[in-house]
N, C-alpha and C positions, 0 to 999 in steps of 0.2 A: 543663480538661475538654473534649472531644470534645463536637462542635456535633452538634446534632439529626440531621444528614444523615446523618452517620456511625452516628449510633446506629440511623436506619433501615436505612441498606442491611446493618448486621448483622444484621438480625432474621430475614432469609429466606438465611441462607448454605448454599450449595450442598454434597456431602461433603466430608470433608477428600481424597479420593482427588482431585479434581478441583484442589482449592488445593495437592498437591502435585504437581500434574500442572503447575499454572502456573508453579511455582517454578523447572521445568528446561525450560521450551519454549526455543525455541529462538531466537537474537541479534535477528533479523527478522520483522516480522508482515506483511511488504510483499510481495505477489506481482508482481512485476515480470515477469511476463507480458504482453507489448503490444507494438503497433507504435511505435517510437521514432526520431527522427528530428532534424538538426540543421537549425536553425530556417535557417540565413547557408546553406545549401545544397540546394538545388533537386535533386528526383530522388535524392538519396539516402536510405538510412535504413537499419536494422536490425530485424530482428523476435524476438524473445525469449520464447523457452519456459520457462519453470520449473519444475521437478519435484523428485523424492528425499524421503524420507521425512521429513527436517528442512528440506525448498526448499532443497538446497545444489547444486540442479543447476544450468546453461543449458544451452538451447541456440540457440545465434543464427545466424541468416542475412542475411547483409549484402549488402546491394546497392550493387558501388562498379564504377569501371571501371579496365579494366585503364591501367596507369600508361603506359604504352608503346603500346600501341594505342586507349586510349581505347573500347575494346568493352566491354559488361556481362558482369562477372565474377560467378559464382558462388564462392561464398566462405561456410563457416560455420568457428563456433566451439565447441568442449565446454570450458565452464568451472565449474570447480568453487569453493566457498564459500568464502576463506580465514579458517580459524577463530583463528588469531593477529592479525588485524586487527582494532580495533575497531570498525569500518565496515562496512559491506556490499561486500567487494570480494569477485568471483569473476576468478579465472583457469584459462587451458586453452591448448591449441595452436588454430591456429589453420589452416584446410586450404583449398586451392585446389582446384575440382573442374571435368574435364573429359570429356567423353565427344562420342559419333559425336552428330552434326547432329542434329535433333530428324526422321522422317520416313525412317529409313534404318533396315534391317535392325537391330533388337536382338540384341548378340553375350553373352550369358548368359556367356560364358568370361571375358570382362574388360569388364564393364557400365560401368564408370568408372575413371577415373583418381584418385587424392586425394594431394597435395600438400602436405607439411607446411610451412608458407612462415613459420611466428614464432611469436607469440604476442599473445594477446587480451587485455584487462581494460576489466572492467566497476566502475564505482565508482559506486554510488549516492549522490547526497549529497540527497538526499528522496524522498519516495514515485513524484514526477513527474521529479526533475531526477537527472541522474547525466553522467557523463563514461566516454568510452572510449578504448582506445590500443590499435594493432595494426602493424604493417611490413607493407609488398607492396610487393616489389619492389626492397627495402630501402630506400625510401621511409618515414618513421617519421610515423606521421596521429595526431592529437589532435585528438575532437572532445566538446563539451557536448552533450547531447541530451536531448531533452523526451519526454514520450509525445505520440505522435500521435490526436488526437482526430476521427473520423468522421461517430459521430454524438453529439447530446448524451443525457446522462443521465437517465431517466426514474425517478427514486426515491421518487415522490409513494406516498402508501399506511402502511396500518396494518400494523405487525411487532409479533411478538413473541417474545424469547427473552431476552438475560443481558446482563450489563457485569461488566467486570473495572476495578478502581479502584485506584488504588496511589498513594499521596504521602510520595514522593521519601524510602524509607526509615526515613518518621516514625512510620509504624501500618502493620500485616501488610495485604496483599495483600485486598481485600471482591469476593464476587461476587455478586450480585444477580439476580436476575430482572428482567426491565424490559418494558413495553409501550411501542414506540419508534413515533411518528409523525410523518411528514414532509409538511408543510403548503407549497406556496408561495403570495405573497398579493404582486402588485405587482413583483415582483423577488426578494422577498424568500425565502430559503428558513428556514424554523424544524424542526430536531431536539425533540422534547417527549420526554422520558424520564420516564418514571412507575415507581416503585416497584410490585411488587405481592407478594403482593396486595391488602395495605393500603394500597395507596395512597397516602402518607401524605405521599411528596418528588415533585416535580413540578419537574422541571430543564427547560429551553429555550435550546437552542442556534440564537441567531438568525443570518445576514447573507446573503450573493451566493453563490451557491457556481456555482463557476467547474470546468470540463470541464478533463480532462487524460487523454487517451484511455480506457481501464476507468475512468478513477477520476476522482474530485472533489475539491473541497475548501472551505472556508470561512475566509477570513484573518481573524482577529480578530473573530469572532463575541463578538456580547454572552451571553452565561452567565447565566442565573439559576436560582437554585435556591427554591423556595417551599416549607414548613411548611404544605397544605393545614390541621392540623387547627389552628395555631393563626393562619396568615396572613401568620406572619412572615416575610420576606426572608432567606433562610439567607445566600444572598453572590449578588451583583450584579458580574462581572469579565470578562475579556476571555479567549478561549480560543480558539485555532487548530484545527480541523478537519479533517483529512487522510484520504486512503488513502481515502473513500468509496468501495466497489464492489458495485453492484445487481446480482444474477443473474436468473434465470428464479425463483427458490426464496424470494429473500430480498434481505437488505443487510448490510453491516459495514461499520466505520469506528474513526477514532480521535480525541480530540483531547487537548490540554495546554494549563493555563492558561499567561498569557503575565508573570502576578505569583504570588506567595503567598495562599492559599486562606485567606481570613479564620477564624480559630478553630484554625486546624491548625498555620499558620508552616510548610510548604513547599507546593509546587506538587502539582496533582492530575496524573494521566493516568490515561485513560481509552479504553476498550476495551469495541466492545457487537458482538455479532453476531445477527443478530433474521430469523425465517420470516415468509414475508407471510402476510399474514391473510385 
C-alpha cells in the first residue's frame, strides 16, 4: 500500500495536459549557463550561454592564449545537444576570431575574421562539474571545470508554486503544489515543503549548501517527511540537493534520495520551482 505521502500529493494534481507535458520534456533540467573555469589553472575559463527551445544550444567563449605567442586569444564555440548520448554532451565547431586593433578605423566590409581551427565538447558530468576538449594549434587541451562562483547565493524567503515527484518508475509521475521555505539558522540551510492547500505533508530538506556559481547545492541533506495531521514520521533519510538557482522572480531546484524511500522500494526524485512571495 502507498504511504500517506503519496496519497497526499495526489489529492491536489495539476491537468493531465501538464503530466503529459512532463512525460516528453526534455534529457536535461540543468541550465549550464555560467562562468566556468578550471580550478589547477589561473586566468583561464569559459563562459557558457544556453538557449533553443529544448536548451540544446551553446554558446561559449574561451579565454585561452595563443599556443605560439602566448597572447589572449579569442575563441568561441557553437555546440549543439547530442541526442544519441546518454549524458549531456554538446558538440560544434569551434572558431578563432581576429579583427583590426581595438581604437582603429571600423572597416564594415570585413569587421572580422573567424577561423574554423577544430572542434569543441562540452560533457556535463553534474549540475556544477563537467569536462571539455577542444585542439588550437593542433595542440589537443583536456580540461575538468567547475562553475565559477562570484558572489554567494541569497535564497532565504517564502515561495510558492509546484514539485514534480517521480520514483524510479514504481508509481506515475505526481505534481503538487507546494509552499517552499528556505530558513538558514547557524550554518544550516533547511528547504520546508508543504503540501497545499491542505496542508497535510510537511517535508524538510536540511544541511550546508555550498555555492557553485548560479547555483547551489546540499550533499546529503537529512530528508523528513511529517503526517501534520496525524504526527507520524512518513520517512526520516538522506537526500542530495542540486541545481539550486535563485532569480530576481523566484527559485528551483532538485534533489534524489541517496537510499530507497521507505513504503515505496525505490528511490524518490524530485523537482520544485516556486515565485517569491
Amino acid at each position: 500500500m502507498k504511504n500517506k505521502f503519496i496519497a497526499a500529493l495526489g489529492a491536489t494534481l495539476f491537468s493531465q495536459l501538464l503530466i503529459i507535458g512532463s512525460a516528453t520534456a526534455a534529457r536535461s533540467y540543468v541550465d549550464f549557463t555560467d562562468i566556468w573555469y578550471d580550478q589547477a589553472t589561473s586566468g583561464w575559463g569559459i563562459n557558457i550561454v544556453q538557449s533553443g527551445n529544448s536548451f540544446d544550444y551553446i554558446f561559449a567563449t574561451l579565454f585561452i592564449y595563443d599556443p605560439a605567442t602566448g597572447e589572449p586569444t579569442w575563441v568561441t564555440g557553437e555546440l549543439k545537444l547530442d541526442n544519441d548520448s546518454k549524458d549531456d554532451v554538446f558538440t560544434g565547431p569551434l572558431y578563432r576570431h581576429t579583427s583590426k586593433p581595438t581604437g582603429t578605423p571600423f572597416d564594415p566590409v570585413k569587421p572580422l575574421n573567424s577561423e574554423n581551427i577544430g572542434t569543441l565538447t562540452f560533457t556535463a558530468t553534474a549540475p556544477d562539474q563537467a569536462s571539455i576538449s577542444y585542439s588550437v594549434g593542433g595542440m589537443k587541451v583536456e580540461r575538468k571545470i567547475v562553475r565559477q562562483t562570484l558572489t554567494g547565493n541569497t535564497i532565504i524567503g517564502t515561495y510558492y508554486g509546484s514539485a514534480l515527484f517521480t520514483y524510479d518508475s514504481c508509481t506515475n509521475p505526481v505534481h503538487q503544489q507546494m509552499r517552499v521555505t528556505v530558513e538558514k539558522n547557524s550554518g544550516t540551510t533547511t528547504f520546508i515543503l508543504t503540501t497545499l492547500p491542505d496542508e497535510t505533508v510537511v517535508c524538510n530538506l536540511k544541511g550546508t549548501l555550498q555555492s557553485g556559481g548560479r547555483t547551489a547545492k546540499i550533499d546529503n541533506a537529512q530528508y523528513i517527511c511529517q503526517d501534520k495531521t496525524t504526527g507520524k514520521i512518513i520517512w526520516d533519510i538522506k537526500a542530495n540537493v542540486s541545481n539550486i538557482i535563485a532569480t530576481t522572480q523566484g527559485i528551483e531546484g532538485e534533489w534524489i534520495t541517496t537510499k530507497k524511500v521507505d513504503g515505496i522500494g525505490c528511490k524518490e526524485t524530485g523537482r520544485f520551482s516556486a515565485i517569491l512571495y
